[in-house]
PASETI-61085 format. One line per 10 residues: their letters; for each residue x, y, z of N, C-alpha, C. Coordinates in steps of 0.2 Angstrom, whole numbers, padded with zeros to 4 digits. Each point is the difference from the previous one (the first is absolute). Example, Ala and Ser with C-alpha at 12.3 -4.5 7.8 and 13.67 -1.06 7.14 Angstrom:
PASETI-61085
AS	0066,-0028,0039,-0004,0006,0000,0004,0006,0000 ~ -0002,0005,-0004,0004,0006,0001,-0004,0005,0003
END
This chain:
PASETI-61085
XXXXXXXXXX	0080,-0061,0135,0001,0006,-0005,-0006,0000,-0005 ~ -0002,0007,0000,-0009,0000,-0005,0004,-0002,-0006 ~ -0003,-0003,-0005,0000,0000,-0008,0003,0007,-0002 ~ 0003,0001,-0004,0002,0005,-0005,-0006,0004,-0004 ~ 0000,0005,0002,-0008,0003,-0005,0003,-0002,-0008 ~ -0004,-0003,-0005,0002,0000,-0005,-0002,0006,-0004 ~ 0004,0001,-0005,-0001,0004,-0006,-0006,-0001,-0001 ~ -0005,0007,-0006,-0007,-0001,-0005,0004,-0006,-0004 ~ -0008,-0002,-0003,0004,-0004,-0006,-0003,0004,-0005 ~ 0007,0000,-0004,0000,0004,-0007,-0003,-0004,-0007
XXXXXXXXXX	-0004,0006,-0001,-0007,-0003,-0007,0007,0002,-0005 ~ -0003,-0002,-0008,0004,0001,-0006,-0006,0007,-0001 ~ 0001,0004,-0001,-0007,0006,-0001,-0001,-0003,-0009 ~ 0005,-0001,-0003,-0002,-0001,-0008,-0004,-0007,0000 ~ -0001,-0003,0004,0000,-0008,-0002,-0008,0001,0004 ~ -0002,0004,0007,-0005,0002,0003,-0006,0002,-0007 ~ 0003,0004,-0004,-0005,0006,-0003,-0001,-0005,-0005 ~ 0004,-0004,-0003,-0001,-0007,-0004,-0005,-0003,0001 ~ 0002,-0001,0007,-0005,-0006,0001,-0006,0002,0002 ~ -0002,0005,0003,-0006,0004,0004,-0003,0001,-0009
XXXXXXXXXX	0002,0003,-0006,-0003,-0001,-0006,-0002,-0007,-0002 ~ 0004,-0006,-0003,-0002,-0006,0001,-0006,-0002,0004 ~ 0001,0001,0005,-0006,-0003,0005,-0006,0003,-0003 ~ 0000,0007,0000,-0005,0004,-0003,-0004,-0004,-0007 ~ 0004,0000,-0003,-0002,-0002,-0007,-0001,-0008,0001 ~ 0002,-0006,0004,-0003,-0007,0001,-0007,0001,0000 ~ 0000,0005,0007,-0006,0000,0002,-0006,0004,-0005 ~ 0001,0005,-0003,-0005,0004,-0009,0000,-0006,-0003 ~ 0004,-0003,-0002,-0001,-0005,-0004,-0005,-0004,0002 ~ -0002,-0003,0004,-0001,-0005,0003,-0009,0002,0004
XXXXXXXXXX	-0001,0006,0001,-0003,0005,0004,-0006,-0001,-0008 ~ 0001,0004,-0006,-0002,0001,-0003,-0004,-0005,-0005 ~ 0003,-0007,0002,-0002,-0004,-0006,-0006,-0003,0008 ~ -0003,0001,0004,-0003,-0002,0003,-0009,0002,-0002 ~ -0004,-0005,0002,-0006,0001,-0003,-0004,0003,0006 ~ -0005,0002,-0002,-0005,0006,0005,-0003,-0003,0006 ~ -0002,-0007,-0001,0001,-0005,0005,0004,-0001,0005 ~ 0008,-0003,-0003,0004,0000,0005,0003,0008,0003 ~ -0002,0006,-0003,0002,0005,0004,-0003,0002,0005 ~ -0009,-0002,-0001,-0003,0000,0006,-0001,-0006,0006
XXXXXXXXXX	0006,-0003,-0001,0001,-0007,0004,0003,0003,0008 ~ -0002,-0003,0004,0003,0003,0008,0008,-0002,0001 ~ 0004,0004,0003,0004,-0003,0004,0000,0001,0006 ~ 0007,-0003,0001,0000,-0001,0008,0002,0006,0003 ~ 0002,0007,-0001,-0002,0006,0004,-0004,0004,0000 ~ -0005,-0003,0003,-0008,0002,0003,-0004,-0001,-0005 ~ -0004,0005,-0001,-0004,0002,-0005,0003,0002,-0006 ~ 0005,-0003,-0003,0003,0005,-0004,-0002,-0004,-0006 ~ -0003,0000,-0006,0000,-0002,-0006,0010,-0001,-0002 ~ -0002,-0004,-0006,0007,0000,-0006,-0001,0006,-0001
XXXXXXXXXX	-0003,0003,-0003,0001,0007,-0004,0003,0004,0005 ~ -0005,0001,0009,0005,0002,0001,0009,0002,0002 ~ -0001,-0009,0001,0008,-0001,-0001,0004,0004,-0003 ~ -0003,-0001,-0006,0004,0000,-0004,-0001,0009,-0004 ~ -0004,0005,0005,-0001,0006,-0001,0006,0003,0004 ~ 0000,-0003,0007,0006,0000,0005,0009,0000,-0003 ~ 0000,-0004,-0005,0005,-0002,-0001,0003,0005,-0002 ~ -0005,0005,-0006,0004,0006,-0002,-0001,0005,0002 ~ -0004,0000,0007,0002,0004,0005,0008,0000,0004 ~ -0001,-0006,0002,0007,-0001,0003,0007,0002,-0004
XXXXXXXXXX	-0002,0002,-0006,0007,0000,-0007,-0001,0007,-0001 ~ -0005,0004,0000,-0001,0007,-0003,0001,0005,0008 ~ 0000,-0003,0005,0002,0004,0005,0008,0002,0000 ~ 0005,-0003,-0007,0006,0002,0001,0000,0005,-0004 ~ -0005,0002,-0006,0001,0004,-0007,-0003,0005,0004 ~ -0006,0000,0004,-0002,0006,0003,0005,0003,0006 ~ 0003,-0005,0004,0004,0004,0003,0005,0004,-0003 ~ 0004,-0002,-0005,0003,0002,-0002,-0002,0007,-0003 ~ -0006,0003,-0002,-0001,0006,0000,-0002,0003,0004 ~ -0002,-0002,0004,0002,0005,0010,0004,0004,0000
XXXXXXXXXX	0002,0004,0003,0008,0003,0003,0004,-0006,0005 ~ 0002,0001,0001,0007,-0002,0005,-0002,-0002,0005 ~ -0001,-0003,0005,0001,0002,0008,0007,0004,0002 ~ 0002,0002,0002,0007,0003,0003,0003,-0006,0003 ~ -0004,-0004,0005,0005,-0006,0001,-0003,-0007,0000 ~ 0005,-0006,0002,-0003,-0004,0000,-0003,-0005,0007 ~ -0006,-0002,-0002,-0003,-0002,0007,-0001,-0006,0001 ~ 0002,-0005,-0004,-0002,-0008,0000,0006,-0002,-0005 ~ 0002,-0005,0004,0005,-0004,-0003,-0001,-0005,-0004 ~ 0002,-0006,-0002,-0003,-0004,-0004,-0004,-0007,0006
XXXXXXXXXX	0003,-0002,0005,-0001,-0003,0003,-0004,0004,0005 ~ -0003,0005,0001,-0006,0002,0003,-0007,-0001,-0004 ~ 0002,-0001,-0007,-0007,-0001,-0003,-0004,-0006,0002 ~ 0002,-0003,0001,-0007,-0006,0000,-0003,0002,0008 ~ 0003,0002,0004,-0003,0001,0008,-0002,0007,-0001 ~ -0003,0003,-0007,-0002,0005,-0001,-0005,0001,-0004 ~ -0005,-0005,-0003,-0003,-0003,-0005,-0008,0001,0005 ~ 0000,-0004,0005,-0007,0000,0002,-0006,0005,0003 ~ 0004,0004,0000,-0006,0006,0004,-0002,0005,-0006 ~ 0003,-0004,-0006,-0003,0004,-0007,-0005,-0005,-0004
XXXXXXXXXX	0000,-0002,0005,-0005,-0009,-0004,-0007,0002,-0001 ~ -0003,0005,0006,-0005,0002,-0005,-0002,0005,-0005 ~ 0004,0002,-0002,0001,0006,-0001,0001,-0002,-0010 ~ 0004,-0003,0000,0003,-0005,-0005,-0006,-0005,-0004 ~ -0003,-0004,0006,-0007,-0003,-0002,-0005,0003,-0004 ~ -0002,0007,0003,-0005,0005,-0003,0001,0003,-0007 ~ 0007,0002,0001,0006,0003,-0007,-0001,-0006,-0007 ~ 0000,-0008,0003,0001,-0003,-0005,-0008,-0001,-0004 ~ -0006,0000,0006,-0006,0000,-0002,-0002,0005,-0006 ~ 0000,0003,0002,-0001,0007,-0005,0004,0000,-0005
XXXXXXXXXX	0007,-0003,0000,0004,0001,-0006,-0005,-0004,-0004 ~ 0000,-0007,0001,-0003,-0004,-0003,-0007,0002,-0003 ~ -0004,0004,0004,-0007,0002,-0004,0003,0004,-0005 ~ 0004,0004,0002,0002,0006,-0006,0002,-0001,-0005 ~ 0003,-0006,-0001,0004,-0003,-0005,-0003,-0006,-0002 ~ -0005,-0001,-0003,-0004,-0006,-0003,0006,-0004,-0006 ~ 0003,0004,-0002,0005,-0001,-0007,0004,-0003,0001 ~ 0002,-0004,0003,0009,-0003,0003,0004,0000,-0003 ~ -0001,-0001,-0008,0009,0003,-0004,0000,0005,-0002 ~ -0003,0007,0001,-0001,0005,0000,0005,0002,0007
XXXXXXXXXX	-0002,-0003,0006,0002,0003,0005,0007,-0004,0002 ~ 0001,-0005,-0002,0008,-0004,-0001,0004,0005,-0002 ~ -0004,0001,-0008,0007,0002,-0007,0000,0008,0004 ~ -0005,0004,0003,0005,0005,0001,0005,0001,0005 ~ -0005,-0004,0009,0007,-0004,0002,0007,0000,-0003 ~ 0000,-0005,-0003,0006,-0001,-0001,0004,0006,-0003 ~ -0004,0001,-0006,0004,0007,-0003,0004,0006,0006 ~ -0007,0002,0003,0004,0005,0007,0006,-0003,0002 ~ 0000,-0007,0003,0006,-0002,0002,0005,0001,-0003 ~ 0000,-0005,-0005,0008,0003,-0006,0001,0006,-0002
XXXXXXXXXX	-0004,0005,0002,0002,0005,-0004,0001,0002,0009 ~ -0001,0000,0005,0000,0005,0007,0009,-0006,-0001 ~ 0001,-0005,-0001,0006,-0004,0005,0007,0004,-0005 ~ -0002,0002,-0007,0003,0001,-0005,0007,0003,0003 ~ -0002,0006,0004,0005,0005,0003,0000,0002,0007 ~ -0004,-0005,0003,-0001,0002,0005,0008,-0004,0005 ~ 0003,0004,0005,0005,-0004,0001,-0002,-0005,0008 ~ 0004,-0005,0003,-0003,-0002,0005,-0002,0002,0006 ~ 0006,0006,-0001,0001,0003,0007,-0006,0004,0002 ~ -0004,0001,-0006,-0007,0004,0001,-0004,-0001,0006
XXXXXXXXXX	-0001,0003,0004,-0005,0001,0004,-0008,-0001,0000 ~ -0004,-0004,0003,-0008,0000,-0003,-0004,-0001,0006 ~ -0004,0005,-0003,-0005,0002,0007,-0006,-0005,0001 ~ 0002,-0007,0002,-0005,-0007,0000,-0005,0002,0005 ~ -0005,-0004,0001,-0005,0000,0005,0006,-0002,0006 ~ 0004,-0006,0000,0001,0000,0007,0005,0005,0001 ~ 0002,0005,-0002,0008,0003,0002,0003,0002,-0008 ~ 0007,0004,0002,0002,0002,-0006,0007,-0005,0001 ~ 0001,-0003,-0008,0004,-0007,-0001,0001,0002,-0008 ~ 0008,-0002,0001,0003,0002,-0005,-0003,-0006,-0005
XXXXXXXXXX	0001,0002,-0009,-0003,-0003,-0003,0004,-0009,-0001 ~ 0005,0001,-0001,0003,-0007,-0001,-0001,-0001,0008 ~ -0003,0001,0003,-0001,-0009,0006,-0009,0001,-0001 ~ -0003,0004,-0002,-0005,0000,-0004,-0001,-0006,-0002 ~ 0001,0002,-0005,-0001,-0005,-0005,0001,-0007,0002 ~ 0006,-0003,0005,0000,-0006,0001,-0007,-0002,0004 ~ -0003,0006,0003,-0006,-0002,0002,-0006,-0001,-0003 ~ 0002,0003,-0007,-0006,-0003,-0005,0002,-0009,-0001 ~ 0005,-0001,0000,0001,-0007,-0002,-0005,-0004,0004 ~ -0001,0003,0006,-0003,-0004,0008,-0007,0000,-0004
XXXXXXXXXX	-0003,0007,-0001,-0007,-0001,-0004,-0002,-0003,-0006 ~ 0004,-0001,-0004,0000,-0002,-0007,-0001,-0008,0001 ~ 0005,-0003,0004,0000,-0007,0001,-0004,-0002,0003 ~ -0003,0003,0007,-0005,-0002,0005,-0006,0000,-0004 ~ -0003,0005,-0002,-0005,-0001,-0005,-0003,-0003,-0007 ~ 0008,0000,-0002,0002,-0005,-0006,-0002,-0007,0003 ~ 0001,-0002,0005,-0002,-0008,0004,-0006,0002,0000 ~ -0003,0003,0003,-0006,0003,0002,-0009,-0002,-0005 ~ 0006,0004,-0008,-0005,-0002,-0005,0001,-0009,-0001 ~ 0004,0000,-0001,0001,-0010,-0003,-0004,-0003,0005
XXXXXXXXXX	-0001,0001,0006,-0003,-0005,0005,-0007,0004,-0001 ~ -0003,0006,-0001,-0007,-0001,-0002,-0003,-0003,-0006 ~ 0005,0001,-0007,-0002,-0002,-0006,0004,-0006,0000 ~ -0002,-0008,0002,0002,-0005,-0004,0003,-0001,-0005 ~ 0007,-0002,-0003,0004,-0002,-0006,0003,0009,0000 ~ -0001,0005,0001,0000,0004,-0002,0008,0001,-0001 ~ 0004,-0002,0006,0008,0000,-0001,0003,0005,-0003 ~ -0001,0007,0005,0004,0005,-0001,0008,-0001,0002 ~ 0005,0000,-0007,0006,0001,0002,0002,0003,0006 ~ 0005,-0001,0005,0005,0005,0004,0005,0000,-0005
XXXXXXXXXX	0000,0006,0001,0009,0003,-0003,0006,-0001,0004 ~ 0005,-0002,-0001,0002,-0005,0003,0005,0005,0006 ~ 0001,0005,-0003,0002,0005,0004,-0003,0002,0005 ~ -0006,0002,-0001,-0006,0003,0003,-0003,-0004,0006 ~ 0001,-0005,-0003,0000,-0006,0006,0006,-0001,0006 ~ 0003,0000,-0005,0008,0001,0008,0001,0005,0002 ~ -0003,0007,-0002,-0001,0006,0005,-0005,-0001,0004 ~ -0006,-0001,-0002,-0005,0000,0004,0002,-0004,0006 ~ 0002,-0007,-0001,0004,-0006,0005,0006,0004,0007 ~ 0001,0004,-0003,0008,0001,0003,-0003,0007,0003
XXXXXXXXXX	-0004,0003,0000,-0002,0005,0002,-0007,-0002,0006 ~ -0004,-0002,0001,-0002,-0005,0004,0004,-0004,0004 ~ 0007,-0003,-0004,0000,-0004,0008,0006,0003,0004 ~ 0005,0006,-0003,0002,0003,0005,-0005,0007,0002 ~ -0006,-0001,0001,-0002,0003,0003,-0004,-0003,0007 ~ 0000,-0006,-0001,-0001,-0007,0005,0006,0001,0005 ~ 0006,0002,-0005,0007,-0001,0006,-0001,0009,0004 ~ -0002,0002,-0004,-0002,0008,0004,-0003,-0001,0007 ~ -0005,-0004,-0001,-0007,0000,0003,0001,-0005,0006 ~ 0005,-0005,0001,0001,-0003,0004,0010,-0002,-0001
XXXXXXXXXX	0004,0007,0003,0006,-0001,-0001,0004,-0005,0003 ~ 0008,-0005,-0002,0000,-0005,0005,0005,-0004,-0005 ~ 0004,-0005,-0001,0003,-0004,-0001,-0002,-0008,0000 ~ -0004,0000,0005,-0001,-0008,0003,-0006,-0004,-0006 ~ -0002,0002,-0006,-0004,-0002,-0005,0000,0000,-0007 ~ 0002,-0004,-0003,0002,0002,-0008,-0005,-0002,-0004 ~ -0005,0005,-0003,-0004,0000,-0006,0002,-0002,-0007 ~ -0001,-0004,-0003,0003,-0001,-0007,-0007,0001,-0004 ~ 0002,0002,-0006,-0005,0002,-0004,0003,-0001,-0008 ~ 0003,-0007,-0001,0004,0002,-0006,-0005,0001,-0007
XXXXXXXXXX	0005,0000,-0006,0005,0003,0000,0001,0007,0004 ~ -0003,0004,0001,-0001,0005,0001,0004,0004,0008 ~ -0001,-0003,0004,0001,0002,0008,0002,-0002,0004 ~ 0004,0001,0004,0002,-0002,0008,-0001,0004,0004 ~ -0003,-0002,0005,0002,0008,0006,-0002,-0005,0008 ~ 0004,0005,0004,0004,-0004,0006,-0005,0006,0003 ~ -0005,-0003,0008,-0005,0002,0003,-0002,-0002,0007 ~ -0004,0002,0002,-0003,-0002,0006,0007,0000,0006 ~ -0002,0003,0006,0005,0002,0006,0002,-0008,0001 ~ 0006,-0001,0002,0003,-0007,0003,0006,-0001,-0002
XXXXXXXXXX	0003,-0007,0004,0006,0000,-0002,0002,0001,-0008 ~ 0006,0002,-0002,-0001,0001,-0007,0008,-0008,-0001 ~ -0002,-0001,-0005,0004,-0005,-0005,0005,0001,-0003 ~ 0006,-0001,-0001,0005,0002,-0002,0005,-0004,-0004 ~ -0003,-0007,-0001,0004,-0003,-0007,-0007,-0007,0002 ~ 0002,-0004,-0004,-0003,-0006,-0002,-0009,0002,-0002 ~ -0005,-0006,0000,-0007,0001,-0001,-0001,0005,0005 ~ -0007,0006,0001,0000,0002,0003,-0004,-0003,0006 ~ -0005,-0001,0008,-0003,-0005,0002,-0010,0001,-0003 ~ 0002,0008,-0004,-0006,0003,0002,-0002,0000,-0008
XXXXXXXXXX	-0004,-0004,-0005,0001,0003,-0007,-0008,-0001,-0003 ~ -0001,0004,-0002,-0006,0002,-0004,-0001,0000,-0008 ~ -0001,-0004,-0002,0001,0001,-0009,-0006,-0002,-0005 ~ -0002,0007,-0003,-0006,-0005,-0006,0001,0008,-0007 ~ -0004,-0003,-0003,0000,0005,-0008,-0003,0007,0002 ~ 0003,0003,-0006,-0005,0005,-0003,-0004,0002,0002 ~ -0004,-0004,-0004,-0007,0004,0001,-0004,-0003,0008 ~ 0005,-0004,0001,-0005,-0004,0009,0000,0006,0002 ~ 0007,0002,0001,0004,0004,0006,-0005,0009,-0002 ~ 0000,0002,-0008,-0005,0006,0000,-0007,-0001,0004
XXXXXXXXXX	-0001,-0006,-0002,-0008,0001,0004,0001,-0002,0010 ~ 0003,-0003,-0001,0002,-0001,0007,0001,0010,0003 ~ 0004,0002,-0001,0002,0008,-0002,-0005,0004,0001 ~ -0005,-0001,-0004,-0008,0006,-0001,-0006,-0004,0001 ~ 0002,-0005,0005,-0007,-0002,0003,-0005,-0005,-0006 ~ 0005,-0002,-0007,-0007,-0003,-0001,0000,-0009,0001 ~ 0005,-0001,0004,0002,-0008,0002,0003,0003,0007 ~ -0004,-0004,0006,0002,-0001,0006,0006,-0006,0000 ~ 0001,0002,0006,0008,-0005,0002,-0003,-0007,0000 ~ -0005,0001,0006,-0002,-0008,0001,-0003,-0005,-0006
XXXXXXXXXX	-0002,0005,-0003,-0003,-0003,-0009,0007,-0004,-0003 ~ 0004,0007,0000,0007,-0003,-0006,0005,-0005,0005 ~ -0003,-0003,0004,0005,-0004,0004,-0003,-0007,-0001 ~ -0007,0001,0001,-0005,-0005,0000,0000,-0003,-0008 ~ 0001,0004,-0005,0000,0001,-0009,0005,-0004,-0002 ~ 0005,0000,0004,0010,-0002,-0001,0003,0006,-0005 ~ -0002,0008,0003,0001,0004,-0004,0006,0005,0001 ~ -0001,-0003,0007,0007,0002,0004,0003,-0006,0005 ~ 0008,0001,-0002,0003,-0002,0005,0003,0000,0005 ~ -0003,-0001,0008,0004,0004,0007,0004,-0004,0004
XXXXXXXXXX	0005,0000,0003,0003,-0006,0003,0003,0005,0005 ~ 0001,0000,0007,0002,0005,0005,-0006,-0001,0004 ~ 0002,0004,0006,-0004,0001,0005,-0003,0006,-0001 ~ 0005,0007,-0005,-0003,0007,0001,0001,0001,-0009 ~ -0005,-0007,-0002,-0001,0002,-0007,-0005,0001,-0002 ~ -0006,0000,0005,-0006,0002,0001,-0003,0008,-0004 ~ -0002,0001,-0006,0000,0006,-0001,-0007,0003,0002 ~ -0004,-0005,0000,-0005,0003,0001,-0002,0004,0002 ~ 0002,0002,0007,-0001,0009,0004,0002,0006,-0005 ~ 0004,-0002,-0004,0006,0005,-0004,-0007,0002,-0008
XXXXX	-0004,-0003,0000,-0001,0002,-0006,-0008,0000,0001 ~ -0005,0003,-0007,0003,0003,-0005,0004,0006,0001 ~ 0004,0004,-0006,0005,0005,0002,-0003,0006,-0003 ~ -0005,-0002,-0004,-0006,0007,-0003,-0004,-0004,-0003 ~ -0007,0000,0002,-0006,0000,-0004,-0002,0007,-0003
END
């Protein structure tokens, strides 16, 4: 008998809009006090300076304020779980967007503080059920937003590992959206019973086609952190690396993720 389609998993929308702010503001704070040196420092997607990074970020945040003042789409096209396998075929497009933001906005807390502002005053009233005309499709605002969390934490690693000590907080919410949005989209992407991903605190989710397990240890288990399992997730840690690192733990025959990932670059 197949597995039972499981329900979406339900976000807190007040706790999302929380924490998608929080995140925002670790990252201003931290974004701001950086010296012109470290913002012209490389990281590791592509050519992109810190500044750009960190130009991107409040791209990825102000694409909610400005949706918000779009009209409506009439209906909805994208679910929450179709977003990450809906990310790549805007990647360059997104790349060019961020470059040019960055030239145009030499000022960072200038471009942050209004950031932010739009957003508090666009989240103020706006309801979740709100429809937003995104680059990948029209998607309601609360499963939005939980996909800011994906961008906010991804990037947030993204700056720490270019700027040394730099140690931008995750919010701790925004982390286990991000977490939990990610790896049931791994159980999307490969349906199945027969392999249990753990991700504490944060996740669990039963995957990969095979016999499925029905009480005791599973035969099939995969378990490592946070932030392993994001980079694992968007490509910035290969499987064979986090295996090889002791970043991950795989015990089974069909615990092999490898083929399965990354889940969006």
């Amino acid at each position: 008998m197949p597995p039972a389609k499981k329900r979406p998993r339900a976000y807190d929308p007040a706790r999302i809009r929380t924490a998608v702010l929080a995140q925002f503001g670790n990252v201003r704070d931290a974004v701001l006090a950086l010296s012109p040196d470290q913002l012209a420092a490389p990281t590791r997607l592509g050519d992109w300076t810190v500044r750009d990074l960190a130009a991107h970020l409040t791209m990825a945040v102000e694409t909610v304020s400005r949706n918000l003042r779009r009209p409506e789409p009439p209906k909805a096209e994208l679910a929450l779980l179709d977003w990450p396998f809906a990310t790549a075929v805007r990647a360059a497009d997104i790349a060019e967007d961020t470059k040019e933001l960055a030239r145009a906005n030499p000022d960072l807390d200038v471009l942050y503080a209004g950031t932010e502002q739009r957003l508090r005053e666009a989240l103020a009233s706006a309801p979740g059920a709100r429809l937003l005309a995104t680059r990948t499709g029209a998607i309601s605002l609360a499963d939005y937003l939980v996909t800011r969390t994906v961008e906010l934490v991804v990037h947030t690693d993204d700056l720490n590992v270019a700027v040394p000590g730099l140690d931008i907080p995750h919010d701790r919410q925004a982390l286990a959206a991000a977490t939990r949005l990610l790896a049931d989209a791994l159980a999307a992407k490969a349906p199945g019973g027969s392999t249990e991903v753990r991700i504490p605190p944060y996740a669990v989710v039963q995957c990969v086609e095979g016999p499925r397990h029905t009480r005791g240890t599973p035969p099939n288990v995969v378990e490592t952190d946070p932030l392993t399992w994001i980079r694992l997730a968007t490509g910035r840690l290969t499987w064979k690396d986090a295996l090889d690192e002791a970043k991950v733990r795989a015990s089974g025959e069909r615990a092999d993720l490898g083929g399965l990932l990354p889940l969006l670059s």
